[in-house]
C-alpha positions in Angstrom: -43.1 -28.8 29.5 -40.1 -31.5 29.4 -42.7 -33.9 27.6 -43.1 -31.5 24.7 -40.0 -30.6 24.7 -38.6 -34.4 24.4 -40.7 -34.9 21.4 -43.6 -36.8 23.5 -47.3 -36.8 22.4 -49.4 -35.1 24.8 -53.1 -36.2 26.0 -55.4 -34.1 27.6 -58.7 -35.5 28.9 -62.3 -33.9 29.0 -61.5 -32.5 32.1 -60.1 -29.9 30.7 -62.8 -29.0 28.0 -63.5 -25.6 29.7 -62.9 -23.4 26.8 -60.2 -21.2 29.2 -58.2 -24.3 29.7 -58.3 -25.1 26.6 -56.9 -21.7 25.1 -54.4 -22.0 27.6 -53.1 -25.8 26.3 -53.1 -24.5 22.7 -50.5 -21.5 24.2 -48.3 -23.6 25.7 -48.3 -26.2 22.5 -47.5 -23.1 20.6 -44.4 -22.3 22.3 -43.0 -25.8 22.6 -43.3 -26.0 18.9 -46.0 -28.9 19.5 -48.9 -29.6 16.8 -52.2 -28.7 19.1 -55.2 -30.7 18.1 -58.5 -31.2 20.0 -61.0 -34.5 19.5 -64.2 -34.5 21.1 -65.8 -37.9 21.1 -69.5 -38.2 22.1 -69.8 -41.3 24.0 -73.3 -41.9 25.4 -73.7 -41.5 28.9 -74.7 -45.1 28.9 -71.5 -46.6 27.1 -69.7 -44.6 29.8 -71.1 -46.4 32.8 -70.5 -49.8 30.6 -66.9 -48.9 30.2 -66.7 -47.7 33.9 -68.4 -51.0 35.0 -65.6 -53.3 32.9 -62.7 -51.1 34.8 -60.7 -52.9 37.4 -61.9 -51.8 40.9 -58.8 -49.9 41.8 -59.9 -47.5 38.5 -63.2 -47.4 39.3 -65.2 -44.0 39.1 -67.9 -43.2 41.2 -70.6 -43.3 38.8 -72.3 -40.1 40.3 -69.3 -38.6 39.1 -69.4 -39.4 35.7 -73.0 -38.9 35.6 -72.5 -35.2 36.6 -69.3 -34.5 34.3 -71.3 -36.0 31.4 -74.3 -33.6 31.9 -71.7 -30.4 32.8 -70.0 -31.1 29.7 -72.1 -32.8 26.7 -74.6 -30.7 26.1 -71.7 -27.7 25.7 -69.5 -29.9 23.7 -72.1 -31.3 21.3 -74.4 -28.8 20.2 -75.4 -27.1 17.4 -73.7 -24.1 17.2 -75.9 -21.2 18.2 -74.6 -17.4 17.3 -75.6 -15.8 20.6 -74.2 -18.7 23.0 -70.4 -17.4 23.2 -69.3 -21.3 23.9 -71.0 -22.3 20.5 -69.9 -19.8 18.3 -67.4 -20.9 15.5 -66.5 -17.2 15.2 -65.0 -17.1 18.8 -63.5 -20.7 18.2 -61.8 -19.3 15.0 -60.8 -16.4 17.0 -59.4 -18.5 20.2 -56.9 -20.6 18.0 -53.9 -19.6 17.8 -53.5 -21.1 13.8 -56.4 -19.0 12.3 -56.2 -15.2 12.0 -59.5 -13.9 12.0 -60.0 -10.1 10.3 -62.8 -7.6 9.9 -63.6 -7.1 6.7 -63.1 -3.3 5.8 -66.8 -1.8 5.5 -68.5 -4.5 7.3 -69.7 -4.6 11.1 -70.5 -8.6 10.8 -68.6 -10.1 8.6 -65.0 -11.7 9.3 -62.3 -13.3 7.0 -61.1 -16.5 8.9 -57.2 -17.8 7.2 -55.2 -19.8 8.8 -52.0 -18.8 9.6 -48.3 -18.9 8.0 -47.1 -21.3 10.8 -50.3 -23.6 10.2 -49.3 -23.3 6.5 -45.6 -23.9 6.8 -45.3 -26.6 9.8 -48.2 -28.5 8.7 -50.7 -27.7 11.7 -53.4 -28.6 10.4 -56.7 -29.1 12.7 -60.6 -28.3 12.1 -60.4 -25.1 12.4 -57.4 -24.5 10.4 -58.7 -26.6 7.6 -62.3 -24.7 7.7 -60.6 -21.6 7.3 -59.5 -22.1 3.9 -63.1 -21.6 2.9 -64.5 -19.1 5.5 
């Protein structure tokens, strides 16, 4: 990625908050040496449409299409976490960033040992996870 590369910041919108895209961004951070942070904002579906409505023309989004991103994505992205729903599970977010290092812990079938990891330590990539895994 020649923006990475140069130095650039990087933004990626919602549409990639599909957890495989996701993974994949964090890989490719990774390897250009780029800090990989994720924010999810939860705008109401409401402020939205405002925001769409105050939008020149030319940037205009068909409403309909907002309306069905919001619904396909909010209620994945702001939930309570929920151990049986794969997509809510901090254990498989620990597990899918590349800064934490998740381990069994010897003579348990449940219990993990979440640490961030050397690089996160050492180049100062610090994000949610990484921080929550000091104490988990």
């Amino acid at each position: 990625m020649i923006s990475l590369d140069a130095g650039w910041d990087v933004v990626a919108d919602a549409q990639h908050a599909n957890p495989e895209y996701a993974n994949e961004l964090a890989r490719l951070a990774t390897r250009h040496g780029a800090i990989w942070r994720t924010e999810d904002f939860d705008v109401p579906l409401d402020e939205l449409l405002r925001r769409n409505e105050a939008r020149p023309r030319a940037d205009h989004v068909p409403e309909e299409y907002i309306r069905s991103s919001w619904k396909r994505f909010h209620h994945v992205m702001f939930r309570p976490l929920n151990p049986e729903d794969p997509n809510g599970n901090l254990l498989k977010r620990m597990i899918a960033d590349p800064y934490v290092r998740v381990t069994p812990v010897r003579g348990e079938s449940d219990v993990f040992a979440c640490n961030f990891t050397r690089e996160a330590f050492f180049e100062g990539r610090r994000n949610t996870r990484t921080i929550n895994a000091r104490g988990l």
